[in-house]
Legacy VTK file of the C-alpha trace (Angstrom):
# vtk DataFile Version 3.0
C-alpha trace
ASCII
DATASET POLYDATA
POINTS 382 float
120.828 158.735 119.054
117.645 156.510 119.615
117.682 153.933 122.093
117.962 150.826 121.169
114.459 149.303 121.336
112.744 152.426 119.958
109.512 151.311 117.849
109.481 153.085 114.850
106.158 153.280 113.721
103.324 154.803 111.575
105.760 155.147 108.163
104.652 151.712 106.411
102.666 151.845 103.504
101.478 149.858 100.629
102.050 151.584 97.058
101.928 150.633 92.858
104.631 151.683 90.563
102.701 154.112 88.386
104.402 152.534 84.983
104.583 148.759 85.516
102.390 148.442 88.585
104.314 147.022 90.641
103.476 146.307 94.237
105.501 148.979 96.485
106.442 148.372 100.282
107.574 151.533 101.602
109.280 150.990 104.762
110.239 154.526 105.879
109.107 157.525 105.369
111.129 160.176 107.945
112.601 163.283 106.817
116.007 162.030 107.265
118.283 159.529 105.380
117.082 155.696 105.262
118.715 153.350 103.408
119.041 149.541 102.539
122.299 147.627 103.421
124.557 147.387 100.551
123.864 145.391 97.600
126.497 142.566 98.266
124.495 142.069 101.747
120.954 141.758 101.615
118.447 143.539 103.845
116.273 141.012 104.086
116.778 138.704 107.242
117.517 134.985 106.615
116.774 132.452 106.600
113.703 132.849 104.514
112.539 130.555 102.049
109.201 131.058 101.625
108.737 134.935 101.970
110.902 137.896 104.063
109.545 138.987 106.697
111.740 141.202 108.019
114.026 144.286 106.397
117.435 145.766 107.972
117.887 149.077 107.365
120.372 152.361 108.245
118.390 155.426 109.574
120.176 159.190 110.583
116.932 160.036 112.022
118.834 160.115 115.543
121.737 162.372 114.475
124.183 159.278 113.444
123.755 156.227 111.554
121.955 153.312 113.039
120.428 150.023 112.397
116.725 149.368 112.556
115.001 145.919 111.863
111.810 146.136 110.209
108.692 143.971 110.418
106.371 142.750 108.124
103.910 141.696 110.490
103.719 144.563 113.055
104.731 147.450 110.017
106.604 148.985 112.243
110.667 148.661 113.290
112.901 148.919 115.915
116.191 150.156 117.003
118.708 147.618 117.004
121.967 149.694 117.617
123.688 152.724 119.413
127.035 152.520 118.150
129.437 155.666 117.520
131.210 155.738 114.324
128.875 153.039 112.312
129.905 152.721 109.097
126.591 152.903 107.390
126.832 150.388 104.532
128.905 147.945 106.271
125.899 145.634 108.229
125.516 142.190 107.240
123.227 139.676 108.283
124.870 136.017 109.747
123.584 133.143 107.791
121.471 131.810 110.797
120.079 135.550 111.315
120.916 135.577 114.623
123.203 138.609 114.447
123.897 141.762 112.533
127.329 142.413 112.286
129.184 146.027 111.333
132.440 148.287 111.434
133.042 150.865 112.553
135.028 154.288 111.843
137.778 153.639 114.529
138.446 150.159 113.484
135.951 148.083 115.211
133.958 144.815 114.037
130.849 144.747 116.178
127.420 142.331 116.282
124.132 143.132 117.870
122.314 139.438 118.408
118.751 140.934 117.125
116.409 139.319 119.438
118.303 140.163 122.769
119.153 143.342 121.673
122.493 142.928 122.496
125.371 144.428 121.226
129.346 143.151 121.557
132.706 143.817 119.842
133.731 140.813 118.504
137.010 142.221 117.222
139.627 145.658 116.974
142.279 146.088 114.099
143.864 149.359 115.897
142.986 151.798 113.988
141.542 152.705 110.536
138.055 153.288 108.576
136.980 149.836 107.882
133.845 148.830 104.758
131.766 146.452 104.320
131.445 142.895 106.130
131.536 139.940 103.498
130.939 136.795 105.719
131.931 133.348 104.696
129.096 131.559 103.663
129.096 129.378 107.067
129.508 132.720 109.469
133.004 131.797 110.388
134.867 134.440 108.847
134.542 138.057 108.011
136.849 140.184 105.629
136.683 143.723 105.430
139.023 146.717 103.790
140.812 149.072 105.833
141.787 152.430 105.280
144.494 154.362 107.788
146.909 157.295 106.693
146.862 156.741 103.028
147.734 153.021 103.373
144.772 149.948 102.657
144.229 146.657 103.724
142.193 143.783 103.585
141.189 142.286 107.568
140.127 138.959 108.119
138.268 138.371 111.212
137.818 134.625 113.024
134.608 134.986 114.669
135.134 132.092 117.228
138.407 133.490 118.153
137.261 137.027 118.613
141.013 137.822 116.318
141.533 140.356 113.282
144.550 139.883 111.136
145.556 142.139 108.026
146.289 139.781 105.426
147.237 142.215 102.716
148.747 145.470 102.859
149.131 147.816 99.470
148.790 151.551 98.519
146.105 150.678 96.172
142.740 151.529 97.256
141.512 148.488 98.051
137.196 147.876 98.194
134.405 145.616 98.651
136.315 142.752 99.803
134.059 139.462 99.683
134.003 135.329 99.928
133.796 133.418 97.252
129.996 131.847 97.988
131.657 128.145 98.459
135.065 128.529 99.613
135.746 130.303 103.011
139.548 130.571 101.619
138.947 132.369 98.495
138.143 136.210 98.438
137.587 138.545 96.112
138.224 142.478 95.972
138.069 145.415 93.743
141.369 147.200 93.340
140.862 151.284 92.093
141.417 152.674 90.114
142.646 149.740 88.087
143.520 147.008 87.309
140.121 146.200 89.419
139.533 142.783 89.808
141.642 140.566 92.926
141.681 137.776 94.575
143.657 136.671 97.352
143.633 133.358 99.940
142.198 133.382 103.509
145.352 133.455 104.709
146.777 135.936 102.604
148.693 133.950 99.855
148.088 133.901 96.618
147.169 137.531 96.014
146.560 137.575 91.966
145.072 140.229 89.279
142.093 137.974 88.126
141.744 140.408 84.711
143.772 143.258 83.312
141.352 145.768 82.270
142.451 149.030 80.425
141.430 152.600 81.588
138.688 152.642 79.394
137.396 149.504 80.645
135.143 150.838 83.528
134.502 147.801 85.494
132.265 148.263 88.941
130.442 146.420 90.972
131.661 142.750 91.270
129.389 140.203 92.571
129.031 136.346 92.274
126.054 135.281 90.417
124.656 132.264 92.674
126.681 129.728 93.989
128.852 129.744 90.912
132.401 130.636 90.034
131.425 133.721 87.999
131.311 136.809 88.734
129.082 139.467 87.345
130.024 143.388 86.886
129.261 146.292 85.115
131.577 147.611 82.236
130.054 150.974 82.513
127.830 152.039 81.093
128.502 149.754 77.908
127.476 145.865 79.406
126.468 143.547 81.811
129.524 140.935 81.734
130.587 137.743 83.415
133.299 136.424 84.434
134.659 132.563 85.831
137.168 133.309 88.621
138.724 129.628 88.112
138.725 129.695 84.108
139.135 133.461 83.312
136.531 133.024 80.545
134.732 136.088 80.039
131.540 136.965 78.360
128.368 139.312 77.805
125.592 138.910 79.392
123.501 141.835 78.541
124.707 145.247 76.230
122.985 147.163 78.955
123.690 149.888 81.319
123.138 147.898 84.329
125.143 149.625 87.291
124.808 147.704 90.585
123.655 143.961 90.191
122.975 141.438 92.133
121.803 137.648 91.992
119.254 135.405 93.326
120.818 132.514 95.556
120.097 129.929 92.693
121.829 132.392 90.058
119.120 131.850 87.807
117.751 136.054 87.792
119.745 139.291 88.095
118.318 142.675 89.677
120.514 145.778 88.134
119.761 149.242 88.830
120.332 151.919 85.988
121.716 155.244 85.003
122.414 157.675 82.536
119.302 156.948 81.184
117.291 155.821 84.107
115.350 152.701 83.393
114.452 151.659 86.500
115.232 148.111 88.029
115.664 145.544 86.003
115.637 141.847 85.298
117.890 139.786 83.882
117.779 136.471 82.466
121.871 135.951 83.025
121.904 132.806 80.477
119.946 134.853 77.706
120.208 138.812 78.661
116.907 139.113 78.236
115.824 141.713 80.748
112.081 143.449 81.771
111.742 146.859 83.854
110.326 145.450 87.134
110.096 149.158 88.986
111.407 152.853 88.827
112.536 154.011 91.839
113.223 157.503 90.792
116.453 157.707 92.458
118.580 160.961 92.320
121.917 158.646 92.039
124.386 161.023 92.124
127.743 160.990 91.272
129.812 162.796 88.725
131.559 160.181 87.194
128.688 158.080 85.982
128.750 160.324 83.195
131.942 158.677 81.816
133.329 155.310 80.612
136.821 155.788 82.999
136.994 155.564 86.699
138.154 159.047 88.531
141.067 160.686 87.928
142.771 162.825 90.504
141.401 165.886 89.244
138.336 165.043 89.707
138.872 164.557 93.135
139.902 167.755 93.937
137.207 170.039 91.519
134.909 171.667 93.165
131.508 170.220 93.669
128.703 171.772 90.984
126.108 173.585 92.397
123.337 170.637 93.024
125.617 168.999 95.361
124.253 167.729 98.537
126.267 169.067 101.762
124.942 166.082 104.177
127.925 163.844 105.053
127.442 160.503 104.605
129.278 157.589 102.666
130.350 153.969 102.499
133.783 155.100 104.066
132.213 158.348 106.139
133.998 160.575 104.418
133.129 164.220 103.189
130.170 163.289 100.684
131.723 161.506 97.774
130.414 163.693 94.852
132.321 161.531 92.236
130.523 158.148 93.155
128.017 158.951 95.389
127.031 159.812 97.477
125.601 156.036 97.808
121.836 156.441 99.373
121.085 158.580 96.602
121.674 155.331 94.721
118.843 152.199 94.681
121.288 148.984 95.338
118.670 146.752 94.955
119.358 142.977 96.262
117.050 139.956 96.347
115.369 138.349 99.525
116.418 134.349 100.140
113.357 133.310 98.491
113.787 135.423 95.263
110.583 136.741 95.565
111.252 140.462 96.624
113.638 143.364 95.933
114.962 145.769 98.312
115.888 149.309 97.326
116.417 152.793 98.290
114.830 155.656 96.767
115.403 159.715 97.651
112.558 160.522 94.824
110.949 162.485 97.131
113.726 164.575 98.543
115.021 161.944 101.485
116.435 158.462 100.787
114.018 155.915 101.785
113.864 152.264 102.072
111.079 150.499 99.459
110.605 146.592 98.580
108.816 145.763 95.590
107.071 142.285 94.689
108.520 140.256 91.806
105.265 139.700 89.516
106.448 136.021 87.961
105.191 138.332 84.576
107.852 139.760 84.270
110.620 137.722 84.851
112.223 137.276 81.240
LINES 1 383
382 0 1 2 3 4 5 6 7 8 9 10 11 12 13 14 15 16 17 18 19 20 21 22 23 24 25 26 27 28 29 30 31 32 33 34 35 36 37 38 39 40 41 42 43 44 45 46 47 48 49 50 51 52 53 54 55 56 57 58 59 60 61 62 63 64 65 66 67 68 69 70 71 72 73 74 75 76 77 78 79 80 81 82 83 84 85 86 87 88 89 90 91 92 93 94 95 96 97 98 99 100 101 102 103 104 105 106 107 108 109 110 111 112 113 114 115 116 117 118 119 120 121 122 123 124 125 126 127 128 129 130 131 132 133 134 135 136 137 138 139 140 141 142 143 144 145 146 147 148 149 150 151 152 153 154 155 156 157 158 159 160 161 162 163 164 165 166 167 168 169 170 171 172 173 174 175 176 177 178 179 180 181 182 183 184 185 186 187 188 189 190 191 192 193 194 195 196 197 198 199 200 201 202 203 204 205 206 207 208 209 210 211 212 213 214 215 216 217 218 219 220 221 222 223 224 225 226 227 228 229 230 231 232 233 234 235 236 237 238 239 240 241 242 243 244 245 246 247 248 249 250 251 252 253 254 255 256 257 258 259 260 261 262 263 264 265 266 267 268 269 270 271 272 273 274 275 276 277 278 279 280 281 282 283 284 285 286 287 288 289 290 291 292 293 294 295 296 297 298 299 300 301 302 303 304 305 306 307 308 309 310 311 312 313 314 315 316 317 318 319 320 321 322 323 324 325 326 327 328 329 330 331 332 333 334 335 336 337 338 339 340 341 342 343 344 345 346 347 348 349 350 351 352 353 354 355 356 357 358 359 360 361 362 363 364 365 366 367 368 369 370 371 372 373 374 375 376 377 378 379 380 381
């Protein structure tokens, strides 16, 4: 690995989208895999109101996964982490910026405090591939899913107390567990292969199927739009749709392939990437649907069911991969490449900065995943 407090430099530079002319900021540039956090937890360091000036990203260029910080006004970044087994897409940012925090593979939830450069576990679950970190909008809490011999869970972690406890135990696969934006005690979670969407009490009452859908309903990629009580998704690759957690009431925002999507803290403009076609990034107008390409990033987004309107089934688990597969191993869960969904850097997951005014993506158009951000031109927004 790197040491932590290794300068990356020399691999900034300033480029235009060739079709919409967008202003490029490409961060990285190594022949190695670089990605952006995951699209439910922004790269961009808070708080920033005004403008981002600094990126989080995952690099491999040390052998195993860890987190650099990138900054605007040096171009270059540094090594925040040395940390075996760290889950990849599973960094989030506190909401003071202070710390980073991130699983690990042997059931770990670790911070590094960015400006000391220090790094602490702040709490163990005994075992188990953990995902993603959603934090409770004040810090306070974090809730993860666990995976450990065929069995899943959902962890909730009291930061203060330094204390994990597995709220929920099933043998559904259970994903991208996440607070609602403005209540610490409600969380949502996707359930595959179906029924998808959950939801389920801090404490672990009140666990609930928040919609029914049928096989053919191929819903991915939950996340709240603003502050609000909806929540928007993909029915792939048919719409963009919404729907209130409270009410249940359901609609369409956009008759779009958007795939991964993500909001702007006021709610009031989406960022989706696409597939199957490619259209780039685009914006959304989630009131109206109206939508404008804002960038192509070119990505190779790979993943073998994208093809279809049904999530997996256990066939195509166990087919052998095609030919253009990519033998590197590395995955939200760190498991041998996911050819069916991923594997995810080949995929953009773009995500807005505080301020609304930026978009943070990953690209491998040029062979390796990289890490870009691309100005929002007020043009375009529809």
């Amino acid at each position: 690995m790197l040491p932590i407090g290794h300068l990356i430099q020399n691999e900034y530079a300033e480029q235009r989208d060739p079709r919409t002319g967008a202003k490029l900021h490409r961060l990285t540039t190594d022949p190695s895999t670089n990605h952006s956090l995951f699209f439910l937890n922004p790269s961009f360091r808070p708080p920033s109101p005004f403008t981002s000036t600094e990126v989080a990203y995952v690099t491999t260029r040390g052998g195993d996964p860890q987190i650099c910080l990138f900054d605007f006004a040096t171009k270059s970044a540094r090594v925040l982490t040395d940390v075996a087994g760290l889950m990849p897409f599973s960094p989030a940012f506190d909401p003071e910026g202070k710390h980073l925090y991130y699983t690990t593979a042997n059931g770990r939830i670790g911070r590094v405090d960015i400006d000391a450069g220090r790094q602490e576990i702040v709490a163990t679950t005994g075992g188990g591939q953990l995902g993603e970190c959603g934090l409770s909008r004040d810090g306070s809490f974090i809730v993860t899913a666990s995976r450990s011999e065929g069995r899943f869970s959902l962890v909730v972690v009291d930061v203060a107390a330094g204390t994990a406890a597995t709220i929920h135990e099933s043998e559904m696969q259970m994903i991208h567990a996440q607070f609602h934006p403005c209540d610490d005690t409600f969380i949502e979670y996707a359930g595959h292969p179906i029924p998808r969407m959950w939801a389920i009490g801090r404490d672990g009452s009140d666990n609930r199927c928040l919609y029914e859908n049928q096989w053919n309903e191929f819903i991915v990629h939950e996340s709240f739009l603003g502050d609000s009580d909806e929540m928007i998704f993909a029915v792939w690759p048919y719409r963009l749709a919404a729907r209130n957690v409270r009410t249940g009431v359901m609609r369409t925002v956009a008759e779009i392939n958007a795939w991964h999507m993500a909001s702007n803290r006021s709610g009031t403009l989406i960022v989706t990437d696409t597939n199957h076609p490619d259209r780039g990034l685009l914006l959304i107008n989630p009131r109206t649907g109206r939508h404008n390409i804002l960038c192509h990033p070119d990505a190779s987004s790979h993943g073998s069911q994208w093809h279809h309107d049904h999530p997996a089934t256990p066939d195509a688990w166990t087919s052998k991969p095609g030919p253009e597969t990519d033998a590197r191993v590395l995955s939200w869960m760190e498991m041998k490449v996911d050819t069916v969904y991923g594997p995810q850097w080949t995929h953009p997951h773009p995500a807005f900065d505080d301020s609304g005014h930026r978009v943070v993506y990953t690209s491998d158009a040029a062979g390796d995943a990289q890490v870009f951000v691309v100005e929002i031109d007020t043009a375009v927004i529809p």
